[in-house]
C-alpha positions as CSV (number, residue, x, y, z in Angstrom):
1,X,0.0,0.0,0.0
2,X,2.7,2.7,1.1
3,X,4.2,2.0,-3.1
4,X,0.6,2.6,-4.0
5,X,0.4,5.6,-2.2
6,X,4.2,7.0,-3.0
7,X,2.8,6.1,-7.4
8,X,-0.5,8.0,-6.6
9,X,0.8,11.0,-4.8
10,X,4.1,11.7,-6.3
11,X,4.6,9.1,-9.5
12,X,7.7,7.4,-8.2
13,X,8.4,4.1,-6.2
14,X,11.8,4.8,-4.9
15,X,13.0,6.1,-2.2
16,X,13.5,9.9,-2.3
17,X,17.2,11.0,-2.2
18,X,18.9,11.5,1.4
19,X,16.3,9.4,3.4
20,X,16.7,6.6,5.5
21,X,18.9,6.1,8.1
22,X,22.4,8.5,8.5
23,X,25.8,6.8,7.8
24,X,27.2,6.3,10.9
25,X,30.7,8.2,9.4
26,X,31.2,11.0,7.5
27,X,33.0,11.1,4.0
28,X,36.1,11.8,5.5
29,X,35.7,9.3,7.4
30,X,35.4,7.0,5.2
31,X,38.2,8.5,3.0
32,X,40.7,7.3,6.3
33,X,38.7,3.7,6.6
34,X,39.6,2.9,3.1
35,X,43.0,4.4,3.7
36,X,43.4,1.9,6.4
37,X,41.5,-0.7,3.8
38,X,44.3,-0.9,0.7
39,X,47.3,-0.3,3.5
40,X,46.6,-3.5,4.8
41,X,45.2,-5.7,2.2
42,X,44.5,-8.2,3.8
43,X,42.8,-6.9,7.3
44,X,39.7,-8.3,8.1
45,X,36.8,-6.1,9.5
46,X,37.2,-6.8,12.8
47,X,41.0,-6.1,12.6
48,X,40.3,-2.9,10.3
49,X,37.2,-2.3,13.5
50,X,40.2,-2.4,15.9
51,X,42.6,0.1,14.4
52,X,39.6,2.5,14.2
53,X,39.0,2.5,17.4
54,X,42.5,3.1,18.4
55,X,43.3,6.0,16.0
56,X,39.3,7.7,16.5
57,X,38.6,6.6,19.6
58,X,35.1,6.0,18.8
59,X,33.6,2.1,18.3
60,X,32.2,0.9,15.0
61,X,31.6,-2.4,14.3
62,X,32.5,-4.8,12.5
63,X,29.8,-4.7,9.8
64,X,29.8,-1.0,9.9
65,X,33.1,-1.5,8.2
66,X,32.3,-4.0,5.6
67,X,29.1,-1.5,4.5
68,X,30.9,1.4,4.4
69,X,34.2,-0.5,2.0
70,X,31.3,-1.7,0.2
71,X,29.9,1.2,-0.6
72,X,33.4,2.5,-1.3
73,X,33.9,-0.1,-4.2
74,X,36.4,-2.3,-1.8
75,X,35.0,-5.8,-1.4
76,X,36.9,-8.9,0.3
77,X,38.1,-11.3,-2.5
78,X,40.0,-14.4,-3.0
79,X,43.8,-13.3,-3.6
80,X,45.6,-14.6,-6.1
81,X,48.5,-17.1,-5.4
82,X,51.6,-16.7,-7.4
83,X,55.2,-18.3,-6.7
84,X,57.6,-15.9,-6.0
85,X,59.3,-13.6,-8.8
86,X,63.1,-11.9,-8.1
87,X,64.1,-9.0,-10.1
88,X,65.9,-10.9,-12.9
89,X,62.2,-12.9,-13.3
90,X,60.5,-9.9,-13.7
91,X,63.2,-8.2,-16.1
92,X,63.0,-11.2,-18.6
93,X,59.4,-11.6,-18.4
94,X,59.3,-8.0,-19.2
95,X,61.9,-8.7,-22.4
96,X,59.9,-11.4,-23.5
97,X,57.0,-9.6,-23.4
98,X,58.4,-6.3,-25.7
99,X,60.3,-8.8,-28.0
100,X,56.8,-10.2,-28.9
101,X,54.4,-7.6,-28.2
102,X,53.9,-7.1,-32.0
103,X,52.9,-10.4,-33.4
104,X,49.8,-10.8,-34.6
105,X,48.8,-13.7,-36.6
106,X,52.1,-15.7,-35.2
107,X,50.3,-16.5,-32.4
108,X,48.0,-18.4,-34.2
109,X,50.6,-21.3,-35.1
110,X,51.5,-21.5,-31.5
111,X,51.0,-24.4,-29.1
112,X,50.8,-23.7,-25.7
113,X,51.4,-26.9,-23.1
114,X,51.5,-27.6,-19.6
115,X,50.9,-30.0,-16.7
116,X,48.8,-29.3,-13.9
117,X,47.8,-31.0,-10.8
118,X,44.0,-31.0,-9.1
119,X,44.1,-31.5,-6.0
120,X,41.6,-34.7,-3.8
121,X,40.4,-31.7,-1.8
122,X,39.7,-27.7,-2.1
123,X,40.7,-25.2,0.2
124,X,39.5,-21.8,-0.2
125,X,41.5,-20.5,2.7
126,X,40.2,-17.6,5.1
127,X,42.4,-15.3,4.0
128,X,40.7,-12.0,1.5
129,X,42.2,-9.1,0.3
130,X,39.9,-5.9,0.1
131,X,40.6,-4.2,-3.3
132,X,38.8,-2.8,-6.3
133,X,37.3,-4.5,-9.5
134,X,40.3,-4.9,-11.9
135,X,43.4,-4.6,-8.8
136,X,43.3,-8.7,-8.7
137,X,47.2,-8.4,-10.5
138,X,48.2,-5.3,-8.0
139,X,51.1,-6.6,-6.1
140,X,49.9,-5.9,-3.1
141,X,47.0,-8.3,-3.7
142,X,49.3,-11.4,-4.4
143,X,50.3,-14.1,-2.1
144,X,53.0,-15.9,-2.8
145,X,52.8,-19.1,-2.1
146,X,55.6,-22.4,-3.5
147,X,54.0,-25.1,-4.7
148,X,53.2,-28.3,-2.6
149,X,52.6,-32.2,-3.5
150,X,49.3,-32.8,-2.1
151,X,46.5,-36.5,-2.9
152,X,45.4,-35.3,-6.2
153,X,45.8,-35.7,-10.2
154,X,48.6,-34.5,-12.7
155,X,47.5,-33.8,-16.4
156,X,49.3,-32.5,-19.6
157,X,47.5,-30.9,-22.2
158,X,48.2,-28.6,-25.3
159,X,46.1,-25.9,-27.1
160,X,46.3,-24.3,-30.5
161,X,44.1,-21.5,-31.6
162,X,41.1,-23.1,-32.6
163,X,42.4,-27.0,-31.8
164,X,43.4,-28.8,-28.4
165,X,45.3,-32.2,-27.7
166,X,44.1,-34.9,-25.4
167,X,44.2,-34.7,-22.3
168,X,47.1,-37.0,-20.8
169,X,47.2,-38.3,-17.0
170,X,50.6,-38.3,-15.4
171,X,51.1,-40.8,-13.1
172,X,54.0,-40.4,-10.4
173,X,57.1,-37.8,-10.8
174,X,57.5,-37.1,-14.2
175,X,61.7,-37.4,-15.9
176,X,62.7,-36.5,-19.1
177,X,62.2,-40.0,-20.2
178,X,58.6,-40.5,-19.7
179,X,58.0,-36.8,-20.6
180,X,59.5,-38.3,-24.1
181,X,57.7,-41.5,-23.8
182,X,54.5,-40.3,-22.7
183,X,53.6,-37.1,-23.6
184,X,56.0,-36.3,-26.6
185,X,56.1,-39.2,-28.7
186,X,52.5,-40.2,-28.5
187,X,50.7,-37.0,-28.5
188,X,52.8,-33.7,-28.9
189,X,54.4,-34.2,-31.8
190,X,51.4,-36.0,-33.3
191,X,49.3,-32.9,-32.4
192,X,52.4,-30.0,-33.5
193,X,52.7,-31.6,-37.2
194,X,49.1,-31.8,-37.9
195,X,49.6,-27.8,-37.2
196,X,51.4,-26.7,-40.4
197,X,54.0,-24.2,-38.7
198,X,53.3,-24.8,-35.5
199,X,55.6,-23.6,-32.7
200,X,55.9,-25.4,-29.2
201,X,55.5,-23.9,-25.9
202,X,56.6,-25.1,-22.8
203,X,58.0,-24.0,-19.5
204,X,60.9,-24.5,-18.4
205,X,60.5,-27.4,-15.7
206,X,63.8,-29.6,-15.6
207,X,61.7,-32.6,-17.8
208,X,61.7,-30.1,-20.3
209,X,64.8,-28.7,-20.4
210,X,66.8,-31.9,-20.0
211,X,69.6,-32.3,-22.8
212,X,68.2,-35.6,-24.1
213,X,64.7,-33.5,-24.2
214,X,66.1,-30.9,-26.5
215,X,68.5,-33.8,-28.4
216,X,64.6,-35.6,-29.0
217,X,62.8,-32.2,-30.7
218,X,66.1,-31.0,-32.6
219,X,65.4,-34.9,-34.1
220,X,62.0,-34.2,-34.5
221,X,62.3,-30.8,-36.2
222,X,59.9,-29.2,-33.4
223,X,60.1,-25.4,-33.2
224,X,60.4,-24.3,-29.7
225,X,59.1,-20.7,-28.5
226,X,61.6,-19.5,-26.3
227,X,60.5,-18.6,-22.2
228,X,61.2,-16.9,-19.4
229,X,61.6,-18.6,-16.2
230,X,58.9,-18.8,-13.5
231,X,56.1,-17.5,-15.7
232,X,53.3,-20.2,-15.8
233,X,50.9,-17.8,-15.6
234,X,51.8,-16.1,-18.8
235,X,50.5,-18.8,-20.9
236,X,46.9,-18.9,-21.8
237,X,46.3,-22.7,-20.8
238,X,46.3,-21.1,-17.1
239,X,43.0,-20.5,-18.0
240,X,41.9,-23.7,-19.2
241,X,43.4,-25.5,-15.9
242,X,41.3,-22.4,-14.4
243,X,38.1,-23.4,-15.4
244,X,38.6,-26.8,-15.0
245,X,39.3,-26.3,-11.1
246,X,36.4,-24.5,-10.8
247,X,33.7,-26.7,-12.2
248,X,35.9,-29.7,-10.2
249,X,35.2,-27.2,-6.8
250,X,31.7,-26.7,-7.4
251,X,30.9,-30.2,-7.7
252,X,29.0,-30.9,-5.1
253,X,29.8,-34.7,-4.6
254,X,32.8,-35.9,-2.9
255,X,36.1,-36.9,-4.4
256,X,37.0,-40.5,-3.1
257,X,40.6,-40.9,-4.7
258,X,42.4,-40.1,-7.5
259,X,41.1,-42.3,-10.3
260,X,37.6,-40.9,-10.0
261,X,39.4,-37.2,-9.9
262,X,40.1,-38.2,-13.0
263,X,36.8,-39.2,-14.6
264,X,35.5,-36.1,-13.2
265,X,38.8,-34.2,-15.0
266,X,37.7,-36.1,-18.3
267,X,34.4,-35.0,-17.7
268,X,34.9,-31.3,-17.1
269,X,36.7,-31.5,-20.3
270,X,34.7,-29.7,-23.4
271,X,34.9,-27.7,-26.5
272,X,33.9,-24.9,-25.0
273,X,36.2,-24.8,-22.1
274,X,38.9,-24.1,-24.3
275,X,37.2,-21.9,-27.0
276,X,37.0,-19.5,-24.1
277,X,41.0,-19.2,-23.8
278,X,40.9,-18.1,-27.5
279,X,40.4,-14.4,-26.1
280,X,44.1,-13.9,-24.6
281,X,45.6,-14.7,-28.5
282,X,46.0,-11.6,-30.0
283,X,45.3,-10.2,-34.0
C-alpha cells in the first residue's frame, strides 16, 4: 500500500534522495577507513574495527566497516596465489613480453602446453584481500605461495588457436624420459605436425629442459618458443586448468581418490572450455 500511495501522490516508487537512516561516518571518514582498507590488504573487519578505534577513539563495528568498504567499491576477494618472482624474473618476463608484443597472426601457429595438478580436496583458505574490481594483478593483492605435493591428479594438455590435444594423466614424478615417452612421442608431436608451422610452448621445468629433451625435438624438427623462467601464468592454458578447477570445486559430490578425480577431470573437459582461452591470443 505505502508504493501505492508514494505512485498516486508523487509518481515514483523509490526512495526519495537522502532518506533513510544517516551513515554512521562521514565522508572523511570514510576517506581514512579505506586508507586503512588498501594499506593493509589483507585486514579483516574486525582487525580494520580495531585500528579504528585506536586511531578515532570511537567504536564501529565490525559490519559498519564492511558496509561502508562496500559502498566504497572495496569488497573482500579471494587473492591470487603466485610463486615468488626476483628482479631478474620480472626483467626477462618483461623482455619477452616487448620482444613479442607485435605479433599478430604468429600467435595463431603456437601451441601452448602444460601440466597441472587438481588437487583430492579444495581449500578456499580464510584469508581475502579488500581491493577494487580490476586490482586482482596489484602486487599488493598477491600471495605468494611455492608449490606443494598434495593427494590429487597430474595432467598435460596442449592448445592451438582453434584445436586442443588430449588430455594426458601423469602418473607419479615425471623425468625426461617419460615426458619423451609419454607425452611427446605419442601425442605432442602428433598434435604439432598436424599444425602446419606450428611452434611449441613449454615451460621450463627440468623434464623439459633436460639435454636428451632438446636432443629428442632437434630430431624431430619441433620449433620451440623461447620462455622466461617462472612464468606459468603467462601462458593462456592457465585459464583452461582455471576453469577446470572450478567446475571440479563446485561439484558438489565428494572426491573419493584419484582415479575418480580423474573421470570427473575427463568430464569437465569440453569444446567450449577451451574456446573461451581463445580471447588472450591476440590479432
Amino acid at each position: 500500500m505505502r508504493v501505492w500511495k508514494q505512485w498516486t501522490d508523487e509518481c515514483r516508487t523509490t526512495r526519495k534522495s537522502g532518506s533513510g537512516p544517516r551513515n554512521v561516518t562521514s565522508a572523511r571518514d570514510d576517506r581514512h577507513l579505506v586508507r586503512m582498507a588498501r594499506t593493509d590488504r589483507t585486514a579483516s573487519s574486525r582487525q580494520l574495527a580495531a585500528l579504528w578505534s585506536i586511531a578515532t577513539g570511537v567504536s564501529l563495528c565490525a559490519s559498519s566497516i564492511r558496509r561502508r568498504l562496500l559502498q566504497c567499491g572495496l569488497r573482500a576477494r579471494t587473492p591470487l596465489y603466485r610463486i615468488p618472482l626476483t628482479h631478474d624474473h620480472r626483467r626477462l618476463r618483461l623482455q619477452w613480453a616487448n620482444q613479442h608484443r607485435d605479433w599478430r597472426a604468429d600467435w595463431q601457429h603456437v601451441v601452448f602446453s602444460d601440466e597441472s595438478r587438481f588437487n583430492l580436496w579444495y581449500h578456499d583458505g580464510r584469508i581475502r584481500v579488500r581491493r577494487y574490481a580490476g586490482e586482482r594483478h596489484l602486487p599488493e593483492c598477491i600471495i605468494e605461495r611455492h608449490s606443494g605435493r598434495t593427494p590429487g591428479v597430474m595432467v598435460w594438455g596442449a592448445i592451438a588457436y582453434h584445436r586442443r590435444s588430449q588430455l594426458l594423466r601423469i602418473v607419479g614424478n615425471l623425468n625426461s624420459n617419460r615426458y619423451i615417452r609419454e607425452v611427446l612421442q605419442p601425442e605432442a608431436v602428433p598434435f604439432l605436425q598436424s599444425l602446419p608451422g606450428a611452434v611449441f610452448q613449454q615451460d621450463n621445468a627440468r623434464p623439459h629442459t633436460a639435454r636428451i629433451v632438446k636432443s629428442f625435438f632437434a630430431a624431430q624438427q619441433v620449433q620451440l618458443l623461447p620462455w622466461p623462467a617462472c612464468s606459468p601464468d603467462m601462458s593462456p592454458i592457465e585459464h583452461v586448468w582455471d576453469v577446470i578447477g572450478r567446475r571440479l570445486a563446485r561439484d558438489p559430490r565428494p572426491v573419493a581418490s584419484a582415479d575418480e578425480l580423474w573421470l570427473k577431470n575427463e568430464g569437465a573437459i569440453g569444446i567450449q572450455v577451451y574456446q573461451r582461452t581463445e580471447s588472450p591470443f591476440p590479432g
